[in-house]
mmJSON file of the N, C-alpha and C atoms, coordinates in Angstrom:
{"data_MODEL":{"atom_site":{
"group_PDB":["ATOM","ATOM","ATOM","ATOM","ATOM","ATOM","ATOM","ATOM","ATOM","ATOM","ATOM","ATOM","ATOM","ATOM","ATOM","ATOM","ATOM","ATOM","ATOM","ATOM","ATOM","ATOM","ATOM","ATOM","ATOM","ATOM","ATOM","ATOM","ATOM","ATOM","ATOM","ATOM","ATOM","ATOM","ATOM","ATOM","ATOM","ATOM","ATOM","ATOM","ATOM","ATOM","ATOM","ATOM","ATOM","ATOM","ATOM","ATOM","ATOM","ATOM","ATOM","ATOM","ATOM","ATOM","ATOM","ATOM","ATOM","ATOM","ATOM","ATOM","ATOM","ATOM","ATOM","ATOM","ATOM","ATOM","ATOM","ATOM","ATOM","ATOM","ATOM","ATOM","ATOM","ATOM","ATOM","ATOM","ATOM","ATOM","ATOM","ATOM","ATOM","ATOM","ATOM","ATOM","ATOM","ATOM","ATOM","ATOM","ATOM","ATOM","ATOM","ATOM","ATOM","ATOM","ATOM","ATOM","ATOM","ATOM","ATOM","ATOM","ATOM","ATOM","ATOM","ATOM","ATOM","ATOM","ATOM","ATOM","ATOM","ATOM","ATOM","ATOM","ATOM","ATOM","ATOM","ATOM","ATOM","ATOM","ATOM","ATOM","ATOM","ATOM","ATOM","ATOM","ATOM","ATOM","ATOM","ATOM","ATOM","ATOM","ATOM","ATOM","ATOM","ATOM","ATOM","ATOM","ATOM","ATOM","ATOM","ATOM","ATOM","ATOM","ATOM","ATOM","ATOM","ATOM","ATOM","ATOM","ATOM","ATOM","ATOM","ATOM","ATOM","ATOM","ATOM","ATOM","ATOM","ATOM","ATOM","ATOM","ATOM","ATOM","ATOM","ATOM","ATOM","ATOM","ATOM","ATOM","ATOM","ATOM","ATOM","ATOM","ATOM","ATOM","ATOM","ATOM","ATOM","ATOM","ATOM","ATOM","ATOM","ATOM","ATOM","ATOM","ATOM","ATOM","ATOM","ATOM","ATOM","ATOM","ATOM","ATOM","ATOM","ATOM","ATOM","ATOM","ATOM","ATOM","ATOM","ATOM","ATOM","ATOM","ATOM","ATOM","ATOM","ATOM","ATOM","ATOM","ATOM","ATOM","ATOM","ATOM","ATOM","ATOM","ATOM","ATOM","ATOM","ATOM","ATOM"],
"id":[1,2,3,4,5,6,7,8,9,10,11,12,13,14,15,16,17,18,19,20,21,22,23,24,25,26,27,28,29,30,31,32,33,34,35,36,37,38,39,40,41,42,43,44,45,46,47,48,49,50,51,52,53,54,55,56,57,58,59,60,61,62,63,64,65,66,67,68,69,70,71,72,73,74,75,76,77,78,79,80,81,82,83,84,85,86,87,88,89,90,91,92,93,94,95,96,97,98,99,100,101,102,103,104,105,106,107,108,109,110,111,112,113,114,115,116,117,118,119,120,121,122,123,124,125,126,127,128,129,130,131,132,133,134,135,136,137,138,139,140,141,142,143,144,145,146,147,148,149,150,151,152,153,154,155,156,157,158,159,160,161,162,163,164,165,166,167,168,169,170,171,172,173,174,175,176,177,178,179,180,181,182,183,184,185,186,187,188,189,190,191,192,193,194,195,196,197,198,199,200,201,202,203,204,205,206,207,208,209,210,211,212,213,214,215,216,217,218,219],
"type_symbol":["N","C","C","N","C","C","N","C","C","N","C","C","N","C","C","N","C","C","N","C","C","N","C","C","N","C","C","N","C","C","N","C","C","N","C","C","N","C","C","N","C","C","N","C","C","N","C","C","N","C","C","N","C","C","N","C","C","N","C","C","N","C","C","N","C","C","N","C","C","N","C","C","N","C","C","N","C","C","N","C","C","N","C","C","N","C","C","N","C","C","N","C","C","N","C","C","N","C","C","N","C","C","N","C","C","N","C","C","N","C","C","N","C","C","N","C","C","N","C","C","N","C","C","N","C","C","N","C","C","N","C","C","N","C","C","N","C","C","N","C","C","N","C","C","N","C","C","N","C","C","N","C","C","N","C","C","N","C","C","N","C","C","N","C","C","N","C","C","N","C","C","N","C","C","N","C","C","N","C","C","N","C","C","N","C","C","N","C","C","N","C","C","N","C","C","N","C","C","N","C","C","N","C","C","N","C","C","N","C","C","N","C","C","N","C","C","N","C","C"],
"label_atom_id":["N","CA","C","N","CA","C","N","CA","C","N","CA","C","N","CA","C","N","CA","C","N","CA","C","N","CA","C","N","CA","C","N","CA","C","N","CA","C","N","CA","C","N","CA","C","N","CA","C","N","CA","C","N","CA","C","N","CA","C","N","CA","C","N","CA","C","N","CA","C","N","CA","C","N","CA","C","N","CA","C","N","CA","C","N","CA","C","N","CA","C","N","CA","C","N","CA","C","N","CA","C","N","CA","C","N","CA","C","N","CA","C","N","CA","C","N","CA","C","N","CA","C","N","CA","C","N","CA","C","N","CA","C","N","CA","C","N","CA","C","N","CA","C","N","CA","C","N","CA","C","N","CA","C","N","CA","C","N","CA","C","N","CA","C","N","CA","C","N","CA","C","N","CA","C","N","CA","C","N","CA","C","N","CA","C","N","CA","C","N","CA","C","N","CA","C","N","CA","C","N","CA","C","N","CA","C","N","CA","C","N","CA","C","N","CA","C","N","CA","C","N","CA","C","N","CA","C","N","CA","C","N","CA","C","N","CA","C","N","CA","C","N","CA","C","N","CA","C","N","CA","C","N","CA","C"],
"label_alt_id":[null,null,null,null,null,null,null,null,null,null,null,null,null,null,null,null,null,null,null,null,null,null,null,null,null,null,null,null,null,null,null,null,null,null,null,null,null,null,null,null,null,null,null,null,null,null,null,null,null,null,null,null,null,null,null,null,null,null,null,null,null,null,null,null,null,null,null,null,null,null,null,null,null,null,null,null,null,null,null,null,null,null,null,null,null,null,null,null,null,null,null,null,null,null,null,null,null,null,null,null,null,null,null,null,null,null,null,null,null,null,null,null,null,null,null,null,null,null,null,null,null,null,null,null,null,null,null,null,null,null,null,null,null,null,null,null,null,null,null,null,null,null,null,null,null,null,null,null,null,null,null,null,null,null,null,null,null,null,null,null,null,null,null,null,null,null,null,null,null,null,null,null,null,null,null,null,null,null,null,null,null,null,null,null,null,null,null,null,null,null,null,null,null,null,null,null,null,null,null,null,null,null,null,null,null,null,null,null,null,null,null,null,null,null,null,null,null,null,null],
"label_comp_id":["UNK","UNK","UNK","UNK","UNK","UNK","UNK","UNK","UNK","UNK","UNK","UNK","UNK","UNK","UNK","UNK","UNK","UNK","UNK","UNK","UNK","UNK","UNK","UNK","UNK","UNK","UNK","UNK","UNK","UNK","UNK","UNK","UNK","UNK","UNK","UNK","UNK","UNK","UNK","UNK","UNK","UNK","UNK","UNK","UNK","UNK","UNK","UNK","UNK","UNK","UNK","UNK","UNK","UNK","UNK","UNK","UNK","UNK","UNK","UNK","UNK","UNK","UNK","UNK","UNK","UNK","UNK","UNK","UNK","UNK","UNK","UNK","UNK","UNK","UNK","UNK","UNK","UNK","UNK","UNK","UNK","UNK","UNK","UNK","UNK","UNK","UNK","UNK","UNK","UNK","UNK","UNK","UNK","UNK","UNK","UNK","UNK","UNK","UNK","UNK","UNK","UNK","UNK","UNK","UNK","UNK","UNK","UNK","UNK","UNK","UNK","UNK","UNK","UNK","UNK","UNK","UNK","UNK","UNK","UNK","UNK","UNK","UNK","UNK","UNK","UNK","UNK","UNK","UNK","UNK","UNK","UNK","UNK","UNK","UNK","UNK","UNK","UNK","UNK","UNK","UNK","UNK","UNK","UNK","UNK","UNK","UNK","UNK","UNK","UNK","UNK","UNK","UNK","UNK","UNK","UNK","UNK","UNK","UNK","UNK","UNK","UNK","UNK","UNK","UNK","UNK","UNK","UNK","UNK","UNK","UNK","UNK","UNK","UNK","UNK","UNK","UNK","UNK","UNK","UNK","UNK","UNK","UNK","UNK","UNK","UNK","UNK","UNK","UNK","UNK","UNK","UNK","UNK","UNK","UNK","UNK","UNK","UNK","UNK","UNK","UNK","UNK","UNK","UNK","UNK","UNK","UNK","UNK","UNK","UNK","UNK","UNK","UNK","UNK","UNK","UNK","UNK","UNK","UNK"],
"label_asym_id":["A","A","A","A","A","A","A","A","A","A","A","A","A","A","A","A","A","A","A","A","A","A","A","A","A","A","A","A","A","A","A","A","A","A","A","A","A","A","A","A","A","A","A","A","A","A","A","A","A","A","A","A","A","A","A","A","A","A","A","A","A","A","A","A","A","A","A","A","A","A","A","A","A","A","A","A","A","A","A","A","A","A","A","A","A","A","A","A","A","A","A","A","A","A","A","A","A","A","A","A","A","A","A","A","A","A","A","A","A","A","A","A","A","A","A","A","A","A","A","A","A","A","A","A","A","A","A","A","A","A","A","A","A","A","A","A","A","A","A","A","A","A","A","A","A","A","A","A","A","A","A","A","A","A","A","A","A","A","A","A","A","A","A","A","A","A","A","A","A","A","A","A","A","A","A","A","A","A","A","A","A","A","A","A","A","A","A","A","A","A","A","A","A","A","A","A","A","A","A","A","A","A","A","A","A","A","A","A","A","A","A","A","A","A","A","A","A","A","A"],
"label_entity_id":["1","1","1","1","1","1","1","1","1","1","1","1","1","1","1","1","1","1","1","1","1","1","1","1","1","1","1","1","1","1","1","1","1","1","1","1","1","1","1","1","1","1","1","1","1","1","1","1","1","1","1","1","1","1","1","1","1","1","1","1","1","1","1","1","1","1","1","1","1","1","1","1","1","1","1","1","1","1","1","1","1","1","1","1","1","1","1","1","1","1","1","1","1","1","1","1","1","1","1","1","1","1","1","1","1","1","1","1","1","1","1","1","1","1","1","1","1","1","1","1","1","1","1","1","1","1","1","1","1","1","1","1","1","1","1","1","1","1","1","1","1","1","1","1","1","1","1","1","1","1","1","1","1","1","1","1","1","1","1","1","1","1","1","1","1","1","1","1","1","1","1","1","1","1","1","1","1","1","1","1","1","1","1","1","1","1","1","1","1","1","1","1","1","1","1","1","1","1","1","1","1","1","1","1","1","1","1","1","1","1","1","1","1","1","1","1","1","1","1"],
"label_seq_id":[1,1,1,2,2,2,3,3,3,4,4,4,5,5,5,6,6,6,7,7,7,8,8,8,9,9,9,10,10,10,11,11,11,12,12,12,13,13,13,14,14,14,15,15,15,16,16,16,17,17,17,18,18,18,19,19,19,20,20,20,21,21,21,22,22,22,23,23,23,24,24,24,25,25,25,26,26,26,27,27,27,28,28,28,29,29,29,30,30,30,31,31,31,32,32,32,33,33,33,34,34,34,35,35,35,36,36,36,37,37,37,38,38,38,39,39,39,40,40,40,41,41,41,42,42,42,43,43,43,44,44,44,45,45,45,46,46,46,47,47,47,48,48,48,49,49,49,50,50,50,51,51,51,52,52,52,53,53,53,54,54,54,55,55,55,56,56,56,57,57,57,58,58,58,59,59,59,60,60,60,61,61,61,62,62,62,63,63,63,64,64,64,65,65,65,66,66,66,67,67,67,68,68,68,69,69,69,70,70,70,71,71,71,72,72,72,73,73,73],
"pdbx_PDB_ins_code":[null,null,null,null,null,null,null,null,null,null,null,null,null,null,null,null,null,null,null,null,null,null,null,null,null,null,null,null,null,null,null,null,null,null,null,null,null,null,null,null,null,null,null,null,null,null,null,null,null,null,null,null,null,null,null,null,null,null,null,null,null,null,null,null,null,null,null,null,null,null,null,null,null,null,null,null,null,null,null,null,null,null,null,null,null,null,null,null,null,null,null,null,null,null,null,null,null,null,null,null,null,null,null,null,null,null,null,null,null,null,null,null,null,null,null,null,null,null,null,null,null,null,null,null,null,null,null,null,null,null,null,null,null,null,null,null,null,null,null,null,null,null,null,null,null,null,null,null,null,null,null,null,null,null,null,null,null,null,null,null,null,null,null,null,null,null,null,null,null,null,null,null,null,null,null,null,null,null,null,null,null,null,null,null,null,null,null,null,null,null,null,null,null,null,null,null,null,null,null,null,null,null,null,null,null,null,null,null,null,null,null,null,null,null,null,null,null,null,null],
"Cartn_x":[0.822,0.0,0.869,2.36,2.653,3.548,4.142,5.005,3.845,2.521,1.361,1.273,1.022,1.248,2.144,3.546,4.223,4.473,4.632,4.84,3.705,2.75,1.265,1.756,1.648,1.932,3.023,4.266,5.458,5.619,5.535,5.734,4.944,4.03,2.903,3.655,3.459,3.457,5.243,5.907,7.234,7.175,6.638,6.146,5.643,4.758,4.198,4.976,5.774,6.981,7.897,8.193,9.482,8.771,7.318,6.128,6.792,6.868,6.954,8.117,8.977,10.671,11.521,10.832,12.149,13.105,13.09,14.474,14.347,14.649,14.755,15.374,16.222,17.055,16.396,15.88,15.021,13.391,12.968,11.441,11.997,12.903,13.13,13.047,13.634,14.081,12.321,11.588,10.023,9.589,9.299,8.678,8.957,10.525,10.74,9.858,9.928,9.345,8.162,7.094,5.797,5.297,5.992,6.02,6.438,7.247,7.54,6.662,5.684,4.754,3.234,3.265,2.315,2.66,3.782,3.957,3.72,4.16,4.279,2.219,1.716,0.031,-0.385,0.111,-0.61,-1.97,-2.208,-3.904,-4.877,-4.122,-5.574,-5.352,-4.125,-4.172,-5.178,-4.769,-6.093,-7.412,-7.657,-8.842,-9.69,-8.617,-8.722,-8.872,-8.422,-8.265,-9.544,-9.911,-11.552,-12.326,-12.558,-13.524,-12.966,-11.805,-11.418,-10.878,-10.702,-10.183,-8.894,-8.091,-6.925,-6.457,-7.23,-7.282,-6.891,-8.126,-7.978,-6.516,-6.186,-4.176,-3.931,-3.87,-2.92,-2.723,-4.19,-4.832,-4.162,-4.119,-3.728,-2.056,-1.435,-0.064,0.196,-0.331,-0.199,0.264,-1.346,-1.17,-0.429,0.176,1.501,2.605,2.893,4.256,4.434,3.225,3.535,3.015,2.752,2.896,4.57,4.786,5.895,6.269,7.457,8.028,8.023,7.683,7.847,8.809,8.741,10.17,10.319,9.409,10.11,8.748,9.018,8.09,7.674],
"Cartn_y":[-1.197,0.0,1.266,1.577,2.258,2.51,1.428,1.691,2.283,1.67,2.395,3.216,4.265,5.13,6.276,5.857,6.657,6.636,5.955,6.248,7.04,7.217,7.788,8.965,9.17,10.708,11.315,11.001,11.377,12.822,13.093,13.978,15.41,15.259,16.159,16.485,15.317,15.794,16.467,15.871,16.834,18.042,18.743,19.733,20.66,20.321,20.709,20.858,19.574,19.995,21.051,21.171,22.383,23.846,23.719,24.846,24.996,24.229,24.793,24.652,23.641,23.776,25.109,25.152,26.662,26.14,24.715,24.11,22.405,22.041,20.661,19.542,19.897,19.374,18.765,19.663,19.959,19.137,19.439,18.853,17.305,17.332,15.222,14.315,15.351,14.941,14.361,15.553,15.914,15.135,14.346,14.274,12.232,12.008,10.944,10.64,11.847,11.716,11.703,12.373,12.252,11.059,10.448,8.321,7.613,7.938,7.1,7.297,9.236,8.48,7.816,7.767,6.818,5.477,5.137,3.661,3.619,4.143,3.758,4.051,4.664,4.248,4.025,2.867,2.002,1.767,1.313,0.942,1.614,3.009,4.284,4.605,4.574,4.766,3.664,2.394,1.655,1.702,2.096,2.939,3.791,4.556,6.218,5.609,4.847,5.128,4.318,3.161,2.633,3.579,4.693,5.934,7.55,7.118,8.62,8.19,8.886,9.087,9.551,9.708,10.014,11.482,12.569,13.863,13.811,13.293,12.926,12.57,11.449,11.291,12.488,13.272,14.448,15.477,15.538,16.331,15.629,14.141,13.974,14.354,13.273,13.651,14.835,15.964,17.429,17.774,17.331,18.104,16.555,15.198,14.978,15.842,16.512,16.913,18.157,19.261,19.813,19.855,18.674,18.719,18.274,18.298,18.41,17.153,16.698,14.977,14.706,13.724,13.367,13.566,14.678,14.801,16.148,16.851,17.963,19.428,20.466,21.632,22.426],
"Cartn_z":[0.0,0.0,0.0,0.468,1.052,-0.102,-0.802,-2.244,-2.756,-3.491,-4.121,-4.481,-2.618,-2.538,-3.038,-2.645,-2.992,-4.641,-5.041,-6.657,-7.096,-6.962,-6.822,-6.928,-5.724,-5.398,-4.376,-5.214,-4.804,-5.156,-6.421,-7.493,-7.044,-6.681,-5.537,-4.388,-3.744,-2.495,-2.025,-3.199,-3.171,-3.632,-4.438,-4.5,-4.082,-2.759,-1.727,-0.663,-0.071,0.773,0.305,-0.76,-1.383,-1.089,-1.604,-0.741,0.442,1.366,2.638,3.177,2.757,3.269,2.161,1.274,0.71,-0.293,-0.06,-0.629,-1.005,-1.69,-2.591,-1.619,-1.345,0.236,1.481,2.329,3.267,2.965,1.641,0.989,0.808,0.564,0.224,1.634,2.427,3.993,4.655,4.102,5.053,3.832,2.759,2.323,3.147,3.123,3.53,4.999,5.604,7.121,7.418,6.278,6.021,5.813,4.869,4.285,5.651,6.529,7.668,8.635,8.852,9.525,8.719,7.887,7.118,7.489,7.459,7.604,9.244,9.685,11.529,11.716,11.166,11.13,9.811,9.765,8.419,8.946,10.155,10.037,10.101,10.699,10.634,8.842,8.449,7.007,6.105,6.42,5.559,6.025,7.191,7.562,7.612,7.108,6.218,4.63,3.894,2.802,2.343,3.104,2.603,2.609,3.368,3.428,2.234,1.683,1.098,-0.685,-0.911,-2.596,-2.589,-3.427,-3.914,-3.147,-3.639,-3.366,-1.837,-1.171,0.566,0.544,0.137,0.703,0.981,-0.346,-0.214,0.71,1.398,2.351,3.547,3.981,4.891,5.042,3.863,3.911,4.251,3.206,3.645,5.382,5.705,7.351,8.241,7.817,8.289,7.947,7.102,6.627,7.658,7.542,8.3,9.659,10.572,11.858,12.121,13.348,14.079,14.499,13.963,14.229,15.377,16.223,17.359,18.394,19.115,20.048,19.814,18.689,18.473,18.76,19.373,19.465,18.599],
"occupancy":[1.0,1.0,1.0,1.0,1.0,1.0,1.0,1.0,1.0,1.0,1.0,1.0,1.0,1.0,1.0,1.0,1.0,1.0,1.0,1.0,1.0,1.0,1.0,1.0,1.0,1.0,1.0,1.0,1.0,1.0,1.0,1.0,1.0,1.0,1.0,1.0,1.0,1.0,1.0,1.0,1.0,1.0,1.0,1.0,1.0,1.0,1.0,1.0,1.0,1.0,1.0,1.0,1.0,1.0,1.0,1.0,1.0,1.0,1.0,1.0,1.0,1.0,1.0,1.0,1.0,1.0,1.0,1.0,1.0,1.0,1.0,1.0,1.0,1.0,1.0,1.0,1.0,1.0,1.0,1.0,1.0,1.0,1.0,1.0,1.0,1.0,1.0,1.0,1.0,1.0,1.0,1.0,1.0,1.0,1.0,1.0,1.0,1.0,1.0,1.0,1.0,1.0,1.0,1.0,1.0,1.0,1.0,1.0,1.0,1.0,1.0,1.0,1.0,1.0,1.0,1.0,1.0,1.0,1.0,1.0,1.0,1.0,1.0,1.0,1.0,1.0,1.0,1.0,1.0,1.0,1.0,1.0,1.0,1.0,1.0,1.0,1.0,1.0,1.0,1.0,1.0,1.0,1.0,1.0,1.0,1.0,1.0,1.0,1.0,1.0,1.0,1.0,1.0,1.0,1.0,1.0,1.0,1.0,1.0,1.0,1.0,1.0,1.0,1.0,1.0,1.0,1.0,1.0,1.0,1.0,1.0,1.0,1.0,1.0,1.0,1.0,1.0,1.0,1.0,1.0,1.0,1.0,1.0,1.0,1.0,1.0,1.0,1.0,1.0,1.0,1.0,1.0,1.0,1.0,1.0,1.0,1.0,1.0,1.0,1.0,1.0,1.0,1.0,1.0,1.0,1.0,1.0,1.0,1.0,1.0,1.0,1.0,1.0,1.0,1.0,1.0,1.0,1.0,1.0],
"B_iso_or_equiv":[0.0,0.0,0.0,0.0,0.0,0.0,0.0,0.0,0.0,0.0,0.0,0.0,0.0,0.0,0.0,0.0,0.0,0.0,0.0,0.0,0.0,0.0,0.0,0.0,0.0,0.0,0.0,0.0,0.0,0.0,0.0,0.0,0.0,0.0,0.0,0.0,0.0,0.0,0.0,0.0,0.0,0.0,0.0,0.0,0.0,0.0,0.0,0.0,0.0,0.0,0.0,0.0,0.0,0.0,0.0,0.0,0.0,0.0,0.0,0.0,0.0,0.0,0.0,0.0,0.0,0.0,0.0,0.0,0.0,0.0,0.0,0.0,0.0,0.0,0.0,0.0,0.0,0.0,0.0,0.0,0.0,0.0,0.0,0.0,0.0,0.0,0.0,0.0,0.0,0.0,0.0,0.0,0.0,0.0,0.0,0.0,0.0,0.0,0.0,0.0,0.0,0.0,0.0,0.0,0.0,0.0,0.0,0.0,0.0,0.0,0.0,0.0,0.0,0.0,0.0,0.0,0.0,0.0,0.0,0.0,0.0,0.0,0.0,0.0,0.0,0.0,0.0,0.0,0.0,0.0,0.0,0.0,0.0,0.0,0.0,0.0,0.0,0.0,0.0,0.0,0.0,0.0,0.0,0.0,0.0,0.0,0.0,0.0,0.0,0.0,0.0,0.0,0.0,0.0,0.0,0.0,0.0,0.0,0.0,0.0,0.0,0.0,0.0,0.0,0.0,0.0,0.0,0.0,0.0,0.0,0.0,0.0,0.0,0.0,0.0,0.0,0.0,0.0,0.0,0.0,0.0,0.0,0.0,0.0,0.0,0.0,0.0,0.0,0.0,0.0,0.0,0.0,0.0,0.0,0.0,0.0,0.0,0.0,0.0,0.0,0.0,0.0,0.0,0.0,0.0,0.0,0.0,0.0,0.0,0.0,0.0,0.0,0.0,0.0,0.0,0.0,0.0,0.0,0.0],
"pdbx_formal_charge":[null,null,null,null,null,null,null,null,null,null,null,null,null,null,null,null,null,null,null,null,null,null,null,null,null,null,null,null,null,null,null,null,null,null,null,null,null,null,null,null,null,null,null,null,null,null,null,null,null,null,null,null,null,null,null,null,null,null,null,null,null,null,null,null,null,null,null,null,null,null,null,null,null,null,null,null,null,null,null,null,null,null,null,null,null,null,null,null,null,null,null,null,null,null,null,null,null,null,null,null,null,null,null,null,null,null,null,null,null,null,null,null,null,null,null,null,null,null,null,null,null,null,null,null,null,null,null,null,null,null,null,null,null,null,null,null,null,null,null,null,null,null,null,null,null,null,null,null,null,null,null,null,null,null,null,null,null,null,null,null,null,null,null,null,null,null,null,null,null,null,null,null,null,null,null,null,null,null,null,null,null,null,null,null,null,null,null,null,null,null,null,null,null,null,null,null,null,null,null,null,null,null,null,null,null,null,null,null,null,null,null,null,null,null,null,null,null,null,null],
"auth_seq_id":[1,1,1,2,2,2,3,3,3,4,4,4,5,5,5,6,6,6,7,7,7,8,8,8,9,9,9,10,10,10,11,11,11,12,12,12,13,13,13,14,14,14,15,15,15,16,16,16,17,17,17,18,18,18,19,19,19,20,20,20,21,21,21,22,22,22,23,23,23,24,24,24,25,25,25,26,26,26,27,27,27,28,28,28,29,29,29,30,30,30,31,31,31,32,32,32,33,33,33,34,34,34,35,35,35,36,36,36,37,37,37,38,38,38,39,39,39,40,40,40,41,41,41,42,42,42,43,43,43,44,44,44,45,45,45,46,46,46,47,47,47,48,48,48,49,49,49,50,50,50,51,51,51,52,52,52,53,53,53,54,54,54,55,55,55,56,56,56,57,57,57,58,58,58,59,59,59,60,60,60,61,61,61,62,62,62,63,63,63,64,64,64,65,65,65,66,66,66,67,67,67,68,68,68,69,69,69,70,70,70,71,71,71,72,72,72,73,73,73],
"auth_comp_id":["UNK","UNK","UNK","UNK","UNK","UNK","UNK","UNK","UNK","UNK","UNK","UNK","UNK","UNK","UNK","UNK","UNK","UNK","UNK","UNK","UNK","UNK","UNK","UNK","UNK","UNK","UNK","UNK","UNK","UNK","UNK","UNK","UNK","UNK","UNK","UNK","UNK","UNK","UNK","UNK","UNK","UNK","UNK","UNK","UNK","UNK","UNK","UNK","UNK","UNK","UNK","UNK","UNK","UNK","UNK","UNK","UNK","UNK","UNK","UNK","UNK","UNK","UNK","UNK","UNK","UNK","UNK","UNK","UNK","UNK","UNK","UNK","UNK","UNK","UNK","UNK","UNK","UNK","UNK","UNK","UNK","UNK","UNK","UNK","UNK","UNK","UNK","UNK","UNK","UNK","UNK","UNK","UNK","UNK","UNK","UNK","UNK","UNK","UNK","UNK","UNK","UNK","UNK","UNK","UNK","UNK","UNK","UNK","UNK","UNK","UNK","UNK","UNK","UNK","UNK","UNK","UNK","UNK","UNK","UNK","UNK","UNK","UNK","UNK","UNK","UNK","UNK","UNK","UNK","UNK","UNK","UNK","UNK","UNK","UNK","UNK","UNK","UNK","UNK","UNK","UNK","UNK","UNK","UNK","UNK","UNK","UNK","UNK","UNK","UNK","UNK","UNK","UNK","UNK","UNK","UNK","UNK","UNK","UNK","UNK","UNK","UNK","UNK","UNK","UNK","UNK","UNK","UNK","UNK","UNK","UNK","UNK","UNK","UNK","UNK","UNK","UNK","UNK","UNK","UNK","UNK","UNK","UNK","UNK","UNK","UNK","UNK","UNK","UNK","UNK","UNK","UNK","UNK","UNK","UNK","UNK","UNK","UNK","UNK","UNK","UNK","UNK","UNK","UNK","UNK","UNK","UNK","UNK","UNK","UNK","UNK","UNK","UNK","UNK","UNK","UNK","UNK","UNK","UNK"],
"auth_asym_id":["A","A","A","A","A","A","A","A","A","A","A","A","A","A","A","A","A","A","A","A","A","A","A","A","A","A","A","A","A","A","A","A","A","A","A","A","A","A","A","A","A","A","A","A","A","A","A","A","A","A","A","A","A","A","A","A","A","A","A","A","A","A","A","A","A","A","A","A","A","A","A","A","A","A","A","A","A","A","A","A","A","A","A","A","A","A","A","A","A","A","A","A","A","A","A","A","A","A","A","A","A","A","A","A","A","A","A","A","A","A","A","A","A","A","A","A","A","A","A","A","A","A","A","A","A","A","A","A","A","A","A","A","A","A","A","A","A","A","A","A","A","A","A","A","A","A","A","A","A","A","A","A","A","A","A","A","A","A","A","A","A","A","A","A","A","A","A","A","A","A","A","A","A","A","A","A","A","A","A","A","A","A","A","A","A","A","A","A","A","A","A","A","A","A","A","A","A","A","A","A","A","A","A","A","A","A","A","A","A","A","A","A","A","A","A","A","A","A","A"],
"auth_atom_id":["N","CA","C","N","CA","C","N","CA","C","N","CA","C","N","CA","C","N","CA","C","N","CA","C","N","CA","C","N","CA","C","N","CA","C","N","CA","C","N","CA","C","N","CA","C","N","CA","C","N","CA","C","N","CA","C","N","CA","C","N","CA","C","N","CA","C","N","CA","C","N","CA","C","N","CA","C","N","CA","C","N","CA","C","N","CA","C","N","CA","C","N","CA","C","N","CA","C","N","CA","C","N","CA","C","N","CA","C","N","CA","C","N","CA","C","N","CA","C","N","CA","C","N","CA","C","N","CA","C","N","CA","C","N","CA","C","N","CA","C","N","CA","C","N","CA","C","N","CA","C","N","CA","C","N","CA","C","N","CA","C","N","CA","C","N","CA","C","N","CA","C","N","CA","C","N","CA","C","N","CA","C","N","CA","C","N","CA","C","N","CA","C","N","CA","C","N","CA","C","N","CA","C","N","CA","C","N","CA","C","N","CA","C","N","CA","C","N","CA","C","N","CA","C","N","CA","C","N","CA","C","N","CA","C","N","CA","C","N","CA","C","N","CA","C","N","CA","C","N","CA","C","N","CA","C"],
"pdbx_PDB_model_num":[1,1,1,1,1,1,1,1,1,1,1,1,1,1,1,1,1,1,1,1,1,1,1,1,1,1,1,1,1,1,1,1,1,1,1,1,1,1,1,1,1,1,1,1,1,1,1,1,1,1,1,1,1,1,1,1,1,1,1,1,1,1,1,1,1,1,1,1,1,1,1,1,1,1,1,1,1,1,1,1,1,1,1,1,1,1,1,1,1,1,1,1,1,1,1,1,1,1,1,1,1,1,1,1,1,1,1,1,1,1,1,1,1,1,1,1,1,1,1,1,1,1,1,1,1,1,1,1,1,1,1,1,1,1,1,1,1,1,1,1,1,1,1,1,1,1,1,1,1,1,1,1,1,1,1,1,1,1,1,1,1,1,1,1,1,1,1,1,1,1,1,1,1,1,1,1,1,1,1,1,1,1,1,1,1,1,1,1,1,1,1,1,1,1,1,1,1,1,1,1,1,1,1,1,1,1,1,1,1,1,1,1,1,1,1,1,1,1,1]
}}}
């Protein structure tokens, strides 16, 4: 699900990170960290994704990318 995913909508949602990191660098880093927390809740994700469409990912990924990694303020 999570490869799927990303080949899907890599191309986006890197795009969107570079939106908000400034830099190509920084957006690969958050885009990697956005996919890791997808994987660490895979089951609210296949939970989420029986109820949503394509568009919805993006929305979620989105507001993973920019909340705040675990550990951090």
């Amino acid at each position: 699900m999570i490869t799927e995913l990303y080949t899907v909508y890599r191309a986006e949602l890197l795009k969107y990170c570079c939106m908000v990191c400034g830099n190509i660098s920084d957006a690969e880093d958050l885009l990697q960290e956005t996919f890791m927390k997808a994987l660490s809740n895979l089951d609210l994700l296949k939970n989420w994704a029986r109820k949503n469409d394509g568009p919805g990912f993006i929305r979620w990924q989105g507001t993973c990318s920019t909340m705040p990694a675990e550990g951090e303020q």
